[in-house]
C-alpha positions as CSV (number, residue, x, y, z in Angstrom):
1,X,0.0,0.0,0.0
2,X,3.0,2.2,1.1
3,X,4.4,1.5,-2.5
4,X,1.8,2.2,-4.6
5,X,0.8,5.9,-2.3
6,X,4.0,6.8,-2.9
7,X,4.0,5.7,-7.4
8,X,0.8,7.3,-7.1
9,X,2.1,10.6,-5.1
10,X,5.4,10.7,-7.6
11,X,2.8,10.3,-10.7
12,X,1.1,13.2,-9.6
13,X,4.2,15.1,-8.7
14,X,5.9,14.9,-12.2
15,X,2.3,15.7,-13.9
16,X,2.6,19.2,-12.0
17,X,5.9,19.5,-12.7
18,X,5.3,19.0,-16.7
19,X,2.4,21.2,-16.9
20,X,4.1,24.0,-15.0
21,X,7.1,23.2,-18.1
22,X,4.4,23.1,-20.5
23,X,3.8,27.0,-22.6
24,X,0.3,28.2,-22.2
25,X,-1.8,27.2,-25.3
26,X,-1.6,29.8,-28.5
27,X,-4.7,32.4,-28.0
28,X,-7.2,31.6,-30.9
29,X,-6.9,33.9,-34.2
30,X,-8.7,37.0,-34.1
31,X,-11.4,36.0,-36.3
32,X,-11.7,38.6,-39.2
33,X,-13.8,41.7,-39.1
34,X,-16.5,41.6,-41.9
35,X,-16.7,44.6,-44.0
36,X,-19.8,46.4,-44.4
37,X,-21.7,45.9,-47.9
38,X,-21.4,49.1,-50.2
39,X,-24.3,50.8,-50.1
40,X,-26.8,50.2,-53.0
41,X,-26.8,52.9,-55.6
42,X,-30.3,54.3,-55.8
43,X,-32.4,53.3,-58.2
44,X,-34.5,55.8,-60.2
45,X,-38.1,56.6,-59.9
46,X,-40.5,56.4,-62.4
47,X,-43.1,58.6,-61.2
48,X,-46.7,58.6,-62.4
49,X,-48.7,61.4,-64.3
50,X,-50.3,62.2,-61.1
51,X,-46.8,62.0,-59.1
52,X,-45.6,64.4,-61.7
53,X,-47.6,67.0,-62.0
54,X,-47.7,67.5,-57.8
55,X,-43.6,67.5,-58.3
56,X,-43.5,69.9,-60.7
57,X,-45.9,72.1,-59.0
58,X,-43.6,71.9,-56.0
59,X,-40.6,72.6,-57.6
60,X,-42.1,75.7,-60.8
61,X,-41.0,78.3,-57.8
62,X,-37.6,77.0,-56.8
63,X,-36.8,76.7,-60.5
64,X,-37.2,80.5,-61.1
65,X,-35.6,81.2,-57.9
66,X,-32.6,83.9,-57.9
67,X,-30.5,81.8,-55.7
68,X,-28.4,79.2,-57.6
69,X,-28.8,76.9,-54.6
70,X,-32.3,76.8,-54.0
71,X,-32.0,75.9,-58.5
72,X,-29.7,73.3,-58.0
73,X,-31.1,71.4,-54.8
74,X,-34.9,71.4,-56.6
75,X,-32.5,69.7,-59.8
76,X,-31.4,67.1,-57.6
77,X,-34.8,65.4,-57.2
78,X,-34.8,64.8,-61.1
79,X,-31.7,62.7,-61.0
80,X,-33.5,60.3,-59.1
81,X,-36.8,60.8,-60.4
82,X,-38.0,60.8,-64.0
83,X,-41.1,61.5,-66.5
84,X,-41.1,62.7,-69.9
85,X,-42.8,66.0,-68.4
86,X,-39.7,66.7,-67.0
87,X,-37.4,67.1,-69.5
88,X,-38.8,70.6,-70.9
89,X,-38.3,72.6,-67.4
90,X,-34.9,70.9,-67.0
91,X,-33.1,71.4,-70.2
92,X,-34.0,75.5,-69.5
93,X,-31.6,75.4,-66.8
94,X,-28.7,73.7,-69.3
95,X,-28.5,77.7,-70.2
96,X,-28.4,79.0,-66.8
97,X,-25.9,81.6,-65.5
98,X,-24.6,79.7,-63.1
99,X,-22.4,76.6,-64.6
100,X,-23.0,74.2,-61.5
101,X,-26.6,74.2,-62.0
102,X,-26.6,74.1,-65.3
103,X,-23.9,70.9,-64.5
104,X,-26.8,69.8,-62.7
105,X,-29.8,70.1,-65.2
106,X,-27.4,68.0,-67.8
107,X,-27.1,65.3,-65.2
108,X,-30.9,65.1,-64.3
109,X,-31.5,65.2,-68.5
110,X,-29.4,61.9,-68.0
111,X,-31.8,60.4,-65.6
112,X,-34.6,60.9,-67.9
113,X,-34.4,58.0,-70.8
114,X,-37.2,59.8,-73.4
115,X,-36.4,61.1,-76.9
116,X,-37.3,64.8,-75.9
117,X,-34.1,64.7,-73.4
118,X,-31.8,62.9,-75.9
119,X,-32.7,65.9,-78.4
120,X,-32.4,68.5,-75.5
121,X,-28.7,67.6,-74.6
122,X,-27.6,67.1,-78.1
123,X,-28.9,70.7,-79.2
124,X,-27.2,71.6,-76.2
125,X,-24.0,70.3,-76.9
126,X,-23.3,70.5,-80.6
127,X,-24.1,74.1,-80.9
128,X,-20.4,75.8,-81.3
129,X,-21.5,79.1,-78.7
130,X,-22.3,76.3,-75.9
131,X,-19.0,74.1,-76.2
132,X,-17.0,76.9,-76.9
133,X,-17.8,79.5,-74.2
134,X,-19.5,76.2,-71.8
135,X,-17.5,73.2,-72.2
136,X,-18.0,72.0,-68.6
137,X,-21.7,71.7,-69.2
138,X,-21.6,70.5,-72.9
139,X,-19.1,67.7,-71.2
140,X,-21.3,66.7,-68.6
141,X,-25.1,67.2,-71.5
142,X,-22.2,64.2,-73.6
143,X,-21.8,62.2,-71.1
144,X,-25.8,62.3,-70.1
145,X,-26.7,61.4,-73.5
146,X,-24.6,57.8,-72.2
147,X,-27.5,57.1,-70.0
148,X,-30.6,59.1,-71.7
149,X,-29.4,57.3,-75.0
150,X,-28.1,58.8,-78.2
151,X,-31.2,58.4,-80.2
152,X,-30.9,57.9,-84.1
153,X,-28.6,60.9,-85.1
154,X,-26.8,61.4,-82.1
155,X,-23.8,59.4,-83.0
156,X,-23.3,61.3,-86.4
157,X,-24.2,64.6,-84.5
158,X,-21.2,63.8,-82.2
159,X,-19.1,62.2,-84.7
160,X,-19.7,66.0,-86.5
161,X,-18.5,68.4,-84.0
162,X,-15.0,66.0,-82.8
163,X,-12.9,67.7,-84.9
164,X,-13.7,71.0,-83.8
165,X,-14.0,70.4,-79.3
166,X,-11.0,70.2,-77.0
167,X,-9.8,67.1,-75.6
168,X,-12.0,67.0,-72.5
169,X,-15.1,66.9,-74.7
170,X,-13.6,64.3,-77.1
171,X,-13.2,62.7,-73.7
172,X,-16.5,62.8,-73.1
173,X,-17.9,62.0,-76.4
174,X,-15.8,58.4,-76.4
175,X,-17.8,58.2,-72.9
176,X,-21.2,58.5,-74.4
177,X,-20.2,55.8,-77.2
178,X,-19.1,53.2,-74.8
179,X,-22.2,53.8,-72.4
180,X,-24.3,53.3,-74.9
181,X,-22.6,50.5,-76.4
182,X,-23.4,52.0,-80.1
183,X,-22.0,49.9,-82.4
184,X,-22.0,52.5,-85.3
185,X,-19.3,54.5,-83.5
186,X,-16.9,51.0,-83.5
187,X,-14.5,52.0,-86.3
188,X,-14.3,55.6,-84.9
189,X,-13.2,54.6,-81.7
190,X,-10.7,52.0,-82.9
191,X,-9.1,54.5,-85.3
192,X,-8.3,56.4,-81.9
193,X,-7.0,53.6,-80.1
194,X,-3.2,53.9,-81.2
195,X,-0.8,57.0,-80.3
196,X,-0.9,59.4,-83.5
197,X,1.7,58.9,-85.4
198,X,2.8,59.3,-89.3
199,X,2.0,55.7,-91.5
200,X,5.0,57.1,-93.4
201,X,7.7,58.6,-90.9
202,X,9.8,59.3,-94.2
203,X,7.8,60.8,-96.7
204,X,8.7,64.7,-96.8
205,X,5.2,65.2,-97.1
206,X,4.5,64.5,-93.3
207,X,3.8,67.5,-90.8
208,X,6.5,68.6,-88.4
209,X,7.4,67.3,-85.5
210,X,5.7,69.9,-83.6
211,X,2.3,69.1,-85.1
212,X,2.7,64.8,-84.0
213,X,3.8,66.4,-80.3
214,X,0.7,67.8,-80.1
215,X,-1.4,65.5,-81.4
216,X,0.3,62.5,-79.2
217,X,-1.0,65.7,-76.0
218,X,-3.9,65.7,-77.2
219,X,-4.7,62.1,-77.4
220,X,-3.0,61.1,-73.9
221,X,-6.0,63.0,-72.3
222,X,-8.5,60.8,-73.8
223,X,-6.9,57.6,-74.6
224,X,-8.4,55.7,-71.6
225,X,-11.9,56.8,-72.5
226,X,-11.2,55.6,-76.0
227,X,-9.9,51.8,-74.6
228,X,-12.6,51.6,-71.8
229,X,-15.4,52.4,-74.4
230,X,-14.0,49.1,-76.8
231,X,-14.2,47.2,-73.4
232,X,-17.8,48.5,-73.0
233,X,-18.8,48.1,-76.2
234,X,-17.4,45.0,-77.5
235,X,-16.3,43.1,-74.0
236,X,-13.3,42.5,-74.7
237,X,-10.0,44.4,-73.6
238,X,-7.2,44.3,-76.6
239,X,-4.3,47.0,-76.5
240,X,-4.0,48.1,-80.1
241,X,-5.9,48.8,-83.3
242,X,-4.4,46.1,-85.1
243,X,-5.9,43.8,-82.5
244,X,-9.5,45.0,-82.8
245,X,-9.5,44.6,-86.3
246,X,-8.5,41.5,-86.4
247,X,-10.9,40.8,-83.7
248,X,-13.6,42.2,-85.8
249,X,-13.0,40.2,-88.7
250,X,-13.1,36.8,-87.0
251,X,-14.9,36.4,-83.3
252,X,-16.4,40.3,-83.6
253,X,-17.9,40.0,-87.2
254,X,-20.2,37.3,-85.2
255,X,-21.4,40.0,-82.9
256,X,-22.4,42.7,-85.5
257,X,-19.1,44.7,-85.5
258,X,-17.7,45.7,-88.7
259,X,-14.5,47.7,-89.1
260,X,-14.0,50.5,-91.9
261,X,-11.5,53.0,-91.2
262,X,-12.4,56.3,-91.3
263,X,-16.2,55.2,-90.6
């Protein structure tokens, strides 16, 4: 009995001994914080006849206001909500004094998908005296007509004025196209894909050197438009002109998309 106290006291006796030896267990991980979901973009309103008319009603005084705020803040209920009854009182602000309302009025044209608004921004922004002396508001009426939709002329209305608008607006334009996906504008956009350059750097014929610097300037500020209106457009992401038209004439042709330069 003596014996088998003293096994049993010594069995005990080296057990505390090895868990005293013995590290503390590892803490468990931290288990991961979860992030919060974005928030959902709001979705627009289609509003009814009856709906309409009340809004208007509501807003007829804060649109004639003399305070560009009070303007702009009875605007910002049209970005969100639409009806074709809309789009007349809006597109009279795309002239106002004051260019963030008029900013404003473009973008709640945008929200308001109707042939009168497509019409409205495009008579907006093709007219020379607006996209010369207003090119941050013909911008913005552009890129509006990427989510009111360019209509039947609008891409040949665009296509008309590139030549004569600054970079940002070509900018915008190449926007517009790739929004709304318009396959007409395919060619135009892949002629613009590649860094301006001379097919014959050795003819004597070929402007200067200063004329290619610019044109290369002008080009880098609209560039990524051009490339992320092909991705829109067609899905697929290629890096030069000579890709896309190859891509046109065997997977794209399958699609609908024809390549012509100069189109």
């Amino acid at each position: 009995m003596l014996r088998i106290a003293a096994v049993s006291t010594l069995v005990s006796s080296l057990a505390a001994l090895a868990a005293a030896q013995d590290p503390p267990p590892s803490p468990p991980p931290p288990t991961p914080e979860s992030k919060p979901a974005e928030p959902a973009e709001p979705q627009p309103i289609a509003d009814s006849n009856a709906d309409a008319a009340r809004i208007l009603r509501e807003k007829s005084a804060a649109f004639a206001n003399k305070e560009p705020r009070v303007r702009a803040q009875a605007l910002e209920t049209f970005v969100l909500h639409r009806h074709e009854s809309y789009v007349k009182p809006i597109a009279a602000l795309l002239k106002d004094k004051n260019s963030d309302v008029a900013r404003l009025a473009a973008r709640a044209l945008g929200n308001q998908p109707f042939p009168s608004s497509s019409e409205a921004l495009l008579d907006f922004a093709t007219q020379p005296r607006n996209f010369g002396a207003k090119p941050e508001v013909a911008a913005e009426a552009i890129r509006a007509l990427g989510t009111a939709g360019l209509g039947k002329k609008g891409y040949a209305r665009l296509r008309d004025i590139f030549d004569e608008v600054d970079p940002p607006l070509k900018g915008a334009i190449f926007q517009a196209l790739g929004m709304q996906k318009e396959k007409k504008a395919f060619s135009f956009l892949v002629d613009h894909c590649d860094q301006p350059q001379p097919e014959n750097p050795d003819s004597p014929s070929n402007p200067p050197a200063a004329y290619w610097k610019a044109k290369f300037e002008e080009w880098n500020q609209y560039k990524q438009h051009v490339r992320r209106g092909l991705k829109e457009m067609t899905g697929v992401a290629l890096a030069t002109k000579k890709q896309y038209v190859e891509w046109a004439a065997g997977e794209g042709k399958k699609l609908g998309f024809v390549y012509a330069a100069g189109s």
